[in-house]
N, C-alpha and C positions, 0 to 999 in steps of 0.2 A: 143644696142642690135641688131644682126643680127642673120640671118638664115645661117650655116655656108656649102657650098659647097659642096657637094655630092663628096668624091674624089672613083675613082673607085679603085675594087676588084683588089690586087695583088694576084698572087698565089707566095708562100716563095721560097726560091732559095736552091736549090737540096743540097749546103754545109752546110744547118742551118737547112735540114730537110728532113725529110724519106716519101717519099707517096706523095699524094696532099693533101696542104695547103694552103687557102686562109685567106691572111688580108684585114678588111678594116679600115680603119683609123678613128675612130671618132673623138678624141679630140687632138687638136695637143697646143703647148705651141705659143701664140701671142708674147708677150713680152718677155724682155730679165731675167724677174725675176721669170714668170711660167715654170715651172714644168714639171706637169700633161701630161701624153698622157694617150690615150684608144684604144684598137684597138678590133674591132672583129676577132676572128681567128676561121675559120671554117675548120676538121681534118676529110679527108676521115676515115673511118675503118681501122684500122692500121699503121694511118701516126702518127710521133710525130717529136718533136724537136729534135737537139742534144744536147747532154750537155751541161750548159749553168748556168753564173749567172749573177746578176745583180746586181750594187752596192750600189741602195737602195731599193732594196727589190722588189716585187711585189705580186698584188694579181691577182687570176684567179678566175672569176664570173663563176661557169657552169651554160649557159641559155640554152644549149638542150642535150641529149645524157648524157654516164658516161665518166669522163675522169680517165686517168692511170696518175699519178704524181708520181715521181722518185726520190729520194737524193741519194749519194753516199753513204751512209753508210745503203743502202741496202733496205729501206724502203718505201713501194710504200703504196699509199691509193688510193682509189675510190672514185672521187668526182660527186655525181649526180646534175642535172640538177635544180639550186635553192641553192647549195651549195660555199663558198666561200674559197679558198685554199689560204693562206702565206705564200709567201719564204722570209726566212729574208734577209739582205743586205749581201750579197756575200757566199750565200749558189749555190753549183752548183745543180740544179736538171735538169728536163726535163719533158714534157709533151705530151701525144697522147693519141689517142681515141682507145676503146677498138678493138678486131679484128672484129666484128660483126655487129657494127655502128659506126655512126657519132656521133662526138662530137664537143659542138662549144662552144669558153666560151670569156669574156672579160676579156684584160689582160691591166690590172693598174699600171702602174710604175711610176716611176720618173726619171728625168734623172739628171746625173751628173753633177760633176761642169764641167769637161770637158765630154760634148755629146756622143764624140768618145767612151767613157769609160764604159758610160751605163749599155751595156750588154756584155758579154764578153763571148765567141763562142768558143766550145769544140769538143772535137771529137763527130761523131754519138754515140747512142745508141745501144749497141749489143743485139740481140735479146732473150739472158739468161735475160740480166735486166728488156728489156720489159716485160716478161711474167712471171717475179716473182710473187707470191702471194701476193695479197695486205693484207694488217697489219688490 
C-alpha cells in the first residue's frame, strides 16, 4: 500500500478540445494487466471535447456544475453534479460544460489491448451540436 504521487494539472490540447480544460490524473494502470485510469477534468463555461470514442467504454462522474454530453445521432442530456453518464465501447460522443458554468466530472475508462487505441480523436464539435436541446 502507498500514497500515490500528486501528478500536476494538465490543461488539454487545443486539437482534442474547445475552451480551457484541465486533467488531472488520479488512477493511472501499475502493472501490465490493469486497466483502470481516472482523471479529473475540469471544463471552463463553454469548453468541451471533440468528437471522440473509446473502445471500452467510459463513464463520466459529474462532481460539480451540469455537463452537455452529445452522441451523433443527435441526442444530448444533462448531467448534474452527483449523476453518472455511460458511453458504451465505440459510441463517438463528446462532452462540455454548459455556456454559463463550470463543470467538472470524472472520467472512467479502460484502456485497450493496444493503449494507442484507447480513445480515438474526431473532428471538433460545431456549435449547432453544442446547443441542441438536451432530450
Amino acid at each position: 500500500m502507498n500514497i500515490e504521487p500528486i501528478a500536476p494539472s494538465v490543461k488539454n490540447p487545443p486539437e482534442m478540445f474547445v475552451g480551457d480544460v484541465w486533467f488531472d490524473p488520479i488512477v493511472a494502470p501499475h502493472d501490465a494487466d490493469q486497466r483502470t485510469t481516472v482523471g479529473l477534468v475540469r471544463f471552463a463555461p463553454g469548453a468541451r471535447t471533440a468528437w471522440h470514442s473509446h473502445a471500452r467504454g467510459q463513464y463520466l462522474r459529474v462532481t460539480q456544475g451540469t455537463g452537455r454530453f452529445g452522441t451523433r445521432d443527435g441526442q444530448v442530456l444533462e448531467a448534474h453534479a452527483g449523476q453518472t453518464v455511460y458511453t458504451p465501447p465505440g459510441q463517438e460522443h463528446w462532452h462540455a460544460a454548459g455556456p454559463d458554468s463550470y463543470m467538472e466530472h470524472l472520467a472512467i475508462l479502460e484502456s485497450a489491448d493496444d493503449p494507442a487505441t484507447t480513445t480515438t480523436w474526431l473532428e471538433h464539435v460545431s456549435d449547432d451540436d453544442l446547443q441542441a436541446p438536451p432530450a
